[in-house]
Structure formats: structure tokens, C-alpha cells
C-alpha positions as CSV (number, residue, x, y, z in Angstrom):
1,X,41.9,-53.0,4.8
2,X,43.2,-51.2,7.8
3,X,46.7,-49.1,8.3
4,X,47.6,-52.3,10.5
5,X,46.6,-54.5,7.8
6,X,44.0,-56.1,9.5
7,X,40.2,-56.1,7.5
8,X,37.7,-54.5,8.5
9,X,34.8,-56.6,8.0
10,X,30.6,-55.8,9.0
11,X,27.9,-58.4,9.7
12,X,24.3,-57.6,10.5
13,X,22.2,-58.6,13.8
14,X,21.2,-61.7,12.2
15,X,24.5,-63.2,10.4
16,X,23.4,-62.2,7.3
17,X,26.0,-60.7,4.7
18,X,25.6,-56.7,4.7
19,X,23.4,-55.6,1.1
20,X,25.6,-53.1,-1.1
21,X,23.0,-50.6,-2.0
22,X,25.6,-47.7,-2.5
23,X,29.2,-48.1,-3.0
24,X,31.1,-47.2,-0.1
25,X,33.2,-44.4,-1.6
26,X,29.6,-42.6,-2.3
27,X,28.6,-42.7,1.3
28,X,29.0,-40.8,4.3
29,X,28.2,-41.2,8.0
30,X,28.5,-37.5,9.7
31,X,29.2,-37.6,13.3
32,X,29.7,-34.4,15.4
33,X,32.2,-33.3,17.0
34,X,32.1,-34.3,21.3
35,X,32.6,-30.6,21.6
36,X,30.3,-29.0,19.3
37,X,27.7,-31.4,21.1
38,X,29.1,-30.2,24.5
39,X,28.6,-26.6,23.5
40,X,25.2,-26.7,22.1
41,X,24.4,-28.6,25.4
42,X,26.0,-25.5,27.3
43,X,23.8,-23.0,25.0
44,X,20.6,-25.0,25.5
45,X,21.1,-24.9,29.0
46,X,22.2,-20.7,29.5
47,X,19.2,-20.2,27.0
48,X,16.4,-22.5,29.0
49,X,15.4,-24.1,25.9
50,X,13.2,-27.3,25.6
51,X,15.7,-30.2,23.3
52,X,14.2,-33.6,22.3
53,X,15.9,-36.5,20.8
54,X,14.4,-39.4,19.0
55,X,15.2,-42.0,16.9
56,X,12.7,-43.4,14.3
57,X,13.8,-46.8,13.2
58,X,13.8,-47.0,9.2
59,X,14.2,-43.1,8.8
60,X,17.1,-43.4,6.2
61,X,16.1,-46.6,4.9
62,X,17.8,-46.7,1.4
63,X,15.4,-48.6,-0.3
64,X,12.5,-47.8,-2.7
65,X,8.9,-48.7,-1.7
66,X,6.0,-49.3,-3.6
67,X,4.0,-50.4,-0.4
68,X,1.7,-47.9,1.1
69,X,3.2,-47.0,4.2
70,X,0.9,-46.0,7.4
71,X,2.8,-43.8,10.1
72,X,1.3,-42.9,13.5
73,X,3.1,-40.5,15.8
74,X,2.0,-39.9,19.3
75,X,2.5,-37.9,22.2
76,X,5.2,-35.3,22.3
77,X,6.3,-36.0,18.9
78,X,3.1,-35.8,17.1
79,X,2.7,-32.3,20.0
80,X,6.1,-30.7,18.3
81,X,5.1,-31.8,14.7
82,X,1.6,-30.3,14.9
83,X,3.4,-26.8,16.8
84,X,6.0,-26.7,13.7
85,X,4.0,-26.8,11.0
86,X,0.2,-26.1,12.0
87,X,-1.4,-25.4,9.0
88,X,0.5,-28.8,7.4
89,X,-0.3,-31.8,9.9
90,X,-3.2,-30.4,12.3
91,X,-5.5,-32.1,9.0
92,X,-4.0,-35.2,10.8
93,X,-4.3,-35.1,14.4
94,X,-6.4,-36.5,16.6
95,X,-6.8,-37.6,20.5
96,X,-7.3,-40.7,21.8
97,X,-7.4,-41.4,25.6
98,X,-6.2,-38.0,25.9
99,X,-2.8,-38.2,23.7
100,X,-2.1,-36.3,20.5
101,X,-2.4,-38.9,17.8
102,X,-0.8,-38.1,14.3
103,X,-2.1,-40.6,11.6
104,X,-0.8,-40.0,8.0
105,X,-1.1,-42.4,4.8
């Protein structure tokens, strides 16, 4: 319940009622600061360095999976993956029509 009194209340995209998987009081949802944000944009910019954002749909899934999951990166990503960590996921790359292909089991 709200300070106003009103409830606050959460549906998902399909109508569905929301899954409890963790109890609220045991979860968090960090957000930054607008001008922390605005100042690492300011130092990224003095210092000419190369930023990338990206979302990857199902990252904090909070869910346990016996499935075998397949992931493919390409293109940039699968570029700044292979550059971080050489020795670890260069075993998985490949190219295909000319793009940097990242296939892991």
C-alpha cells in the first residue's frame, strides 16, 4: 500500500497474475543515480572511450533450468567477448558470412 493509501498492484504483458519467486522484502532493483549516469557519460566522452549497451532478454531470469540451453552471440558482442577474455571464448568463435559468431552449449 501506498503513503496515499492507494495499492500498488503489478500485472504482466499478458494479464497473467505476477509469480512470487522471492519475497519482496528480499529483493532489490538498483537504479543509478541520473547524475552518476551523466558523469560517466561526461568521462567517457573527455577520455574517447568506446561504451556499448545491450540488453539480453532472460539474463536474470530467476528460475532453475534443467534444459540445455544453446546461446549464440554475434557481431559486436560476440567481438568484445572474444577481446575480454581470449583464451576463454576464442574455443567458440567462428565466422559466418563475414560476422563473428559465438556458439556456446
Amino acid at each position: 500500500q501506498k503513503r496515499c493509501g492507494r495499492i500498488k498492484a503489478r500485472g504482466c504483458a499478458d494479464g497473467r497474475k505476477q509469480r512470487v519467486w522471492k519475497l519482496k522484502e528480499e529483493t532489490s532493483a538498483p537504479t543509478v543515480h541520473t547524475e552518476s549516469l551523466f558523469l560517466s557519460c561526461v568521462i567517457d566522452a573527455m577520455e574517447n572511450r568506446n561504451v556499448v549497451t545491450l540488453d539480453i532478454p532472460g539474463a536474470f531470469m530467476q528460475a532453475d533450468m534443467d534444459e540445455v540451453v544453446h546461446m549464440k552471440l554475434e557481431g559486436a558482442l560476440a567481438e568484445l567477448m572474444t577481446r575480454v577474455d581470449p583464451e576463454l571464448y576464442s574455443q567458440y568463435t567462428t565466422t559466418e558470412n563475414g560476422k563473428l559468431k559465438l556458439t556456446r552449449r
